[in-house]
C-alpha positions as CSV (number, residue, x, y, z in Angstrom):
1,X,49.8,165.1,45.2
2,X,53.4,164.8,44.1
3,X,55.8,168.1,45.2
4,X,56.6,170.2,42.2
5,X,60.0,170.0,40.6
6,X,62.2,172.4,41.5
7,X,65.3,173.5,39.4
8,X,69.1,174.4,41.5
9,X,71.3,175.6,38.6
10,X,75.2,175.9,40.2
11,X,77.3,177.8,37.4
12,X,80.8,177.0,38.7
13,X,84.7,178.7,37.0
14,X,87.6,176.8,38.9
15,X,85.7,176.4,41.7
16,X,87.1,172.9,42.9
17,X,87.9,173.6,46.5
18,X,84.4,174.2,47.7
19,X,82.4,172.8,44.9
20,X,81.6,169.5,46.7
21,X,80.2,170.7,49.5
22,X,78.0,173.4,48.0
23,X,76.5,170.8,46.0
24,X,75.6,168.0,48.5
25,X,73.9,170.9,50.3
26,X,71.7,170.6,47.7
27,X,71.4,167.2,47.2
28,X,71.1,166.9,51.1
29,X,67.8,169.2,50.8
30,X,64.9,167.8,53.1
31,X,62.7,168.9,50.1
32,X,64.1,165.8,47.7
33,X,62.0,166.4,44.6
34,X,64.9,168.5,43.2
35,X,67.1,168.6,40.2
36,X,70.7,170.1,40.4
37,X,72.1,171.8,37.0
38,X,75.8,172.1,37.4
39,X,77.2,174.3,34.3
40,X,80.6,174.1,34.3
41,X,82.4,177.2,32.0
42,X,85.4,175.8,30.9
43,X,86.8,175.3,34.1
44,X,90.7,174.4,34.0
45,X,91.2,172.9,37.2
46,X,89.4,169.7,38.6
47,X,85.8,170.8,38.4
48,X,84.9,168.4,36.1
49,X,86.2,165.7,37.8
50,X,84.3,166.7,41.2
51,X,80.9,167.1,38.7
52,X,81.5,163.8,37.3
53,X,81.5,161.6,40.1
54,X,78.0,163.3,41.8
55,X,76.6,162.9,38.0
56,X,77.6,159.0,38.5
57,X,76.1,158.9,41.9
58,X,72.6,160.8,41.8
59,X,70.3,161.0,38.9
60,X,69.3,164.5,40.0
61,X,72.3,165.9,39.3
62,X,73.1,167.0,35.3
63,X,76.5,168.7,34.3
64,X,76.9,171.2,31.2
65,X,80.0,171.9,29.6
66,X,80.7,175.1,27.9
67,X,82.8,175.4,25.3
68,X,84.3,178.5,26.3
69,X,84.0,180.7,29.5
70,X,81.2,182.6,28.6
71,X,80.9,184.3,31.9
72,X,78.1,184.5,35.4
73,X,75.2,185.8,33.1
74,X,75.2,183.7,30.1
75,X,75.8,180.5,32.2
76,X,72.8,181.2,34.2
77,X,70.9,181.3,30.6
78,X,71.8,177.5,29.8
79,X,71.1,176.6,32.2
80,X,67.8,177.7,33.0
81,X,67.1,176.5,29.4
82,X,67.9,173.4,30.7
83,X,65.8,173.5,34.4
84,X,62.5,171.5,34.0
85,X,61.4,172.5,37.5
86,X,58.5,174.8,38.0
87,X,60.8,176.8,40.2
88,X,63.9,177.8,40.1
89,X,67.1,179.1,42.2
90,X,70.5,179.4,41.4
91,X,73.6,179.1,43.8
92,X,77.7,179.4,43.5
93,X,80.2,177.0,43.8
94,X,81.7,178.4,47.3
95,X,78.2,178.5,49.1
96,X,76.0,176.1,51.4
97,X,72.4,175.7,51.9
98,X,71.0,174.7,55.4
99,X,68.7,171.2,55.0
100,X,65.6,172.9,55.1
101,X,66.0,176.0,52.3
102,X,64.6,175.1,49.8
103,X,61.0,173.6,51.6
104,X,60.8,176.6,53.5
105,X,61.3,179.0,51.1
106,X,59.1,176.7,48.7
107,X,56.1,176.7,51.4
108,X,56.8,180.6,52.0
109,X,56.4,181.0,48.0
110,X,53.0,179.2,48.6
111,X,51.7,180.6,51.4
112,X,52.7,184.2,50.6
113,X,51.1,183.5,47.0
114,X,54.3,185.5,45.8
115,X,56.3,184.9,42.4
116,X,60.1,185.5,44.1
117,X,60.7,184.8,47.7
118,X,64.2,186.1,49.3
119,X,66.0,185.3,52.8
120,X,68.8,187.1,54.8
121,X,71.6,184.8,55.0
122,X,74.5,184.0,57.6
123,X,78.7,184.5,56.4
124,X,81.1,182.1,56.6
125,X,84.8,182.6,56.4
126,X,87.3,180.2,54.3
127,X,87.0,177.5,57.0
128,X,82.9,177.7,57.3
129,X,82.8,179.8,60.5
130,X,80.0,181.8,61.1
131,X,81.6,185.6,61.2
132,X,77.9,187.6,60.6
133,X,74.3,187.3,59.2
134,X,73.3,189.6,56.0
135,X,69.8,191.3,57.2
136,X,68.6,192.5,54.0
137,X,66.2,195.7,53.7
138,X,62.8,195.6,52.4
139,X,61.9,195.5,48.3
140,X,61.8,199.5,48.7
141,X,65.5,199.9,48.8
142,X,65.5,197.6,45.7
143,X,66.1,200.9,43.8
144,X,69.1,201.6,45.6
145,X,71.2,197.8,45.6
146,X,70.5,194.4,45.1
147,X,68.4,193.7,47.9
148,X,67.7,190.5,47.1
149,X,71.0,189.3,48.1
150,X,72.3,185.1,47.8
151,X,69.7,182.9,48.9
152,X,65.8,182.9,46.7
153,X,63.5,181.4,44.9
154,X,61.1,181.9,42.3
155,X,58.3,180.6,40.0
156,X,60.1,179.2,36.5
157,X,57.6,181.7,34.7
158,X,59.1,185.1,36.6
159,X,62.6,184.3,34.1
160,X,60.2,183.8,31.0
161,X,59.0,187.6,31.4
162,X,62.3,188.7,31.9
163,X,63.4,186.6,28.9
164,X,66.5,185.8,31.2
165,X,69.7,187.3,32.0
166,X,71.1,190.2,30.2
167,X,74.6,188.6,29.0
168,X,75.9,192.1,28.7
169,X,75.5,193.3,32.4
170,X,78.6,191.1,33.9
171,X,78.7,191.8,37.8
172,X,75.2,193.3,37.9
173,X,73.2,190.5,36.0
174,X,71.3,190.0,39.0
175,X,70.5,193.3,40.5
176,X,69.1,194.0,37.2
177,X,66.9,190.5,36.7
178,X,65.2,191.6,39.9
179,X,64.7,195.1,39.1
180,X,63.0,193.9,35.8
181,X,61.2,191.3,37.3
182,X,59.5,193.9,39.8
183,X,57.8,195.2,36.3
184,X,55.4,192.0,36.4
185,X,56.3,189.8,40.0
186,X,56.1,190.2,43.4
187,X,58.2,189.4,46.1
188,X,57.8,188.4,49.5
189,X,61.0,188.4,52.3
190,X,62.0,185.8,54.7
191,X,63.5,187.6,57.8
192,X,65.5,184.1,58.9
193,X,69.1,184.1,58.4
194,X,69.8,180.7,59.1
195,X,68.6,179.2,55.5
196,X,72.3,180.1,53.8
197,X,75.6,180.2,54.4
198,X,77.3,183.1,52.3
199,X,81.4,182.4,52.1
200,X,83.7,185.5,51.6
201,X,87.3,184.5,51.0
202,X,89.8,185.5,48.8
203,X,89.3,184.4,45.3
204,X,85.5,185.1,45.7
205,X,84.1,187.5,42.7
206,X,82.9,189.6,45.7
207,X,86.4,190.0,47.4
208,X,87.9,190.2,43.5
209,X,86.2,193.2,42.6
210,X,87.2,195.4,45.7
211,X,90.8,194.9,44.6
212,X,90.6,194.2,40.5
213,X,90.1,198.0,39.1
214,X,89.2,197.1,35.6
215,X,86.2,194.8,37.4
216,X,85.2,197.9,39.3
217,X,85.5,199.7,36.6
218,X,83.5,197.4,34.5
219,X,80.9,197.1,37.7
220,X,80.1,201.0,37.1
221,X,79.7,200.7,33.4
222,X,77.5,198.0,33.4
223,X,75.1,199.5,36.2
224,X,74.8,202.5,33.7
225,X,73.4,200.8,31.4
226,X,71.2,199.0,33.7
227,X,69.6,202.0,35.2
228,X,69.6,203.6,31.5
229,X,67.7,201.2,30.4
230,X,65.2,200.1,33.3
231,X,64.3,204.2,32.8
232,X,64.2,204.4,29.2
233,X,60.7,206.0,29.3
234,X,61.1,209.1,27.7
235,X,58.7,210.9,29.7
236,X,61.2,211.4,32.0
237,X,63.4,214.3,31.7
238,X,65.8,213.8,34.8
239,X,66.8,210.2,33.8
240,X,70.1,211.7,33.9
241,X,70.5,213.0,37.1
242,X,68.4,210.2,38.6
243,X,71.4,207.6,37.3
244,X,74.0,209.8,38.6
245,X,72.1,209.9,42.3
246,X,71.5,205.7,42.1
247,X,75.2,205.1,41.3
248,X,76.5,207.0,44.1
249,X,73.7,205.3,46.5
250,X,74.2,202.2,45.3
251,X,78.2,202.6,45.6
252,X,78.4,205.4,48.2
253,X,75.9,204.8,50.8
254,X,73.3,207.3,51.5
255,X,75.1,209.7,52.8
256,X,77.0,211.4,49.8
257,X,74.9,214.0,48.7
258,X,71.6,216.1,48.5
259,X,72.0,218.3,45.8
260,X,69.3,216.7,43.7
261,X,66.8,216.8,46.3
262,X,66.4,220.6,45.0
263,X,65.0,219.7,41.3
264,X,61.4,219.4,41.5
265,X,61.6,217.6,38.2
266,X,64.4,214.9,39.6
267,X,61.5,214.2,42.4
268,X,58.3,214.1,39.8
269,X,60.3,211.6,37.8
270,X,62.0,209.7,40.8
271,X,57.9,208.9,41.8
272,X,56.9,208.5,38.3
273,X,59.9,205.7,38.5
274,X,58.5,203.8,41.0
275,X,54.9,203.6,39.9
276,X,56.3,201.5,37.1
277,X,57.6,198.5,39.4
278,X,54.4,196.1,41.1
279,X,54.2,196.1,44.9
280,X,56.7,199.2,45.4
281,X,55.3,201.9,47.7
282,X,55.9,205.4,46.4
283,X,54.9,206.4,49.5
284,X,58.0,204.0,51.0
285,X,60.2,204.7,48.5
286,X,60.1,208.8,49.4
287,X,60.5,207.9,52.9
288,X,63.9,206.2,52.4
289,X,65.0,209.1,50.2
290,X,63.8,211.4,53.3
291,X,66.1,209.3,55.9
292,X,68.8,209.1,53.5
293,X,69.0,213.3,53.3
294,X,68.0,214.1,56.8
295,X,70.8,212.1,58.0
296,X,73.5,213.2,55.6
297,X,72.2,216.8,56.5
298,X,72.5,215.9,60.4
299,X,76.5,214.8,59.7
300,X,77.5,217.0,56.5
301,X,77.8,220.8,57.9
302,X,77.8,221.8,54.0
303,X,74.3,220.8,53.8
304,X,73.0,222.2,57.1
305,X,71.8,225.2,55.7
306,X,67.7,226.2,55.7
307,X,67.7,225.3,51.9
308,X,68.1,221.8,52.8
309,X,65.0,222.1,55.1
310,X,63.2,222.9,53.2
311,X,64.1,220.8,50.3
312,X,63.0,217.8,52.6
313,X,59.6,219.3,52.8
314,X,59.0,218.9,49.0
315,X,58.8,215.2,49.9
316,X,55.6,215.9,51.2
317,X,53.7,216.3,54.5
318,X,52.5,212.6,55.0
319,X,56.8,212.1,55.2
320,X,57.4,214.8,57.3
321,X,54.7,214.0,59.9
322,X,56.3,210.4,59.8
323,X,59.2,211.8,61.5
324,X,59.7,211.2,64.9
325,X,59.8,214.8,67.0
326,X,63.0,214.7,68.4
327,X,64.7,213.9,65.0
328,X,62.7,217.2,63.4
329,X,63.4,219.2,66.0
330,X,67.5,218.2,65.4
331,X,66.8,219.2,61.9
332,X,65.2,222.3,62.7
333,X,68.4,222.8,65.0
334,X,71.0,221.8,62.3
335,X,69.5,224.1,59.4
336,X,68.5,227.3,61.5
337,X,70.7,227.6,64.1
């Protein structure tokens, strides 16, 4: 039986200096049955040069000129319009996939009978060194940051219930597509960094936006209105609060504060929440939100008050008798004593 078609769309902006290798990793894929989408927005520098002569060389490649830079999230729209695979992945311009990514992550989609399959990754520096390895959490914390991270693959139908990317969520138009897409998929993790090679250098959008304060600025906004509208039931009355506590999670780390841990009605809807997304443990879910409050309660004397104790109990008993004994008994310590 003849392997499936399998879509790699590679949005590029000005991306000349690495855009040749990331896309004969792609073309060099052991898994050959493959077509590579390149969608060039309105590049200025010698993109379409570098496009043009892998176009001339290999029919699987296809370029796509916009007329205009129309941005990360509306890029990844045409060119999934264009993708005639069955499955689909997307990579940047400055990346590299090891020779085997896409067939293992192809036969983990299989075996796994899963709609989205994700892998941790390695880092490279500017020069392709190896300086770390990515080793992403499980779907749970999916609620708290994008998870999902740089290297995936999923089935061509998971983007046709999410009707794509939204083109208004700039710098968080994937966290959100795979916070939608756990409303109807499921996902399965890889735990193999060795799939993907994740550069950080300067002119990266991921280094740009630590140091550009309009892009954080617009970061924030946008993930707003992505939490505002994944909870636009109206059945819950803490959506509020619940955005404020994700923000600072997502931008904070857990350990910024527990204040919200004391509204039963933040915790009922927080729950509620979660039932709404497939494969997502509630049970899970409260057990990270536990962690993240016992342990900013262990190193924030402000919080180490009995309050706090018991506001971890509200979680429930199955979460407390998960704890191990010696980390109770330094709660116990911290709040009483």
């Amino acid at each position: 039986m003849k392997d499936p078609l399998i879509s790699i769309i590679l949005p590029v902006f000005n991306g000349e200096r690495y855009l040749a290798k990331a896309i004969n990793s792609c073309l060099e894929q052991t898994y050959e049955t493959i077509e590579v989408i390149v969608v060039n927005d309105f590049s200025t520098d010698n993109t379409l040069t570098i496009v043009n002569e892998f176009v001339a060389q290999d029919k699987r490649v296809r370029l796509i000129n916009n007329s205009e830079n129309k941005k990360l999230p509306a890029s990844l729209n045409i060119g999934h319009k264009e993708a005639k695979g069955e499955y689909i992945t997307w990579t940047s311009d400055d990346n590299i996939y090891q020779k085997d990514a896409i067939y293992k992550m192809y036969t983990t989609l299989m075996k796994s009978n899963s709609d989205i399959v994700y892998c941790d990754y390695l880092i490279i520096d500017d020069e392709g060194i190896i300086t770390g390895q990515a080793k992403l959490k499980a779907i749970e914390y999916l609620m708290f940051y994008g998870v999902i991270g740089a290297c995936f693959l999923y089935k061509k139908e998971v983007y046709d219930r999410n009707k794509g990317y939204n083109e208004k969520l700039f710098l968080v138009e994937d966290y959100d597509f795979w916070l939608r897409a756990m409303k109807h998929s499921s996902y399965c993790k890889v735990d193999n960094p060795g799939y993907y090679f994740y550069r950080y250098h300067e002119n990266s959008l991921t280094t740009r936006m630590k140091l550009d304060q309009n892009l954080k600025n617009q970061f924030l906004s946008n993930l707003y209105e992505l939490y505002n509208d994944l909870f636009a039931d109206s059945r819950m009355k803490a959506k509020e609060q619940i955005i404020t506590f994700l923000i600072n999670r997502f931008v904070y780390g857990p350990n910024d504060n527990i204040d919200v841990i004391h509204s039963k009605t933040f915790l009922k809807d927080l729950e509620y929440a979660s039932t709404l997304l497939i494969g997502f443990s509630v049970e899970k879910f409260k057990r990270i939100v536990a962690d993240d409050i016992i342990e900013t309660i262990m190193i924030k004397k402000e919080f180490q008050k009995p309050k706090s104790f018991f506001a971890v109990h509200r979680l429930g008993k199955d979460v407390i008798l998960r704890l191990a004994i010696g980390r109770y008994l330094a709660l116990i310590k911290k709040c009483f004593l």
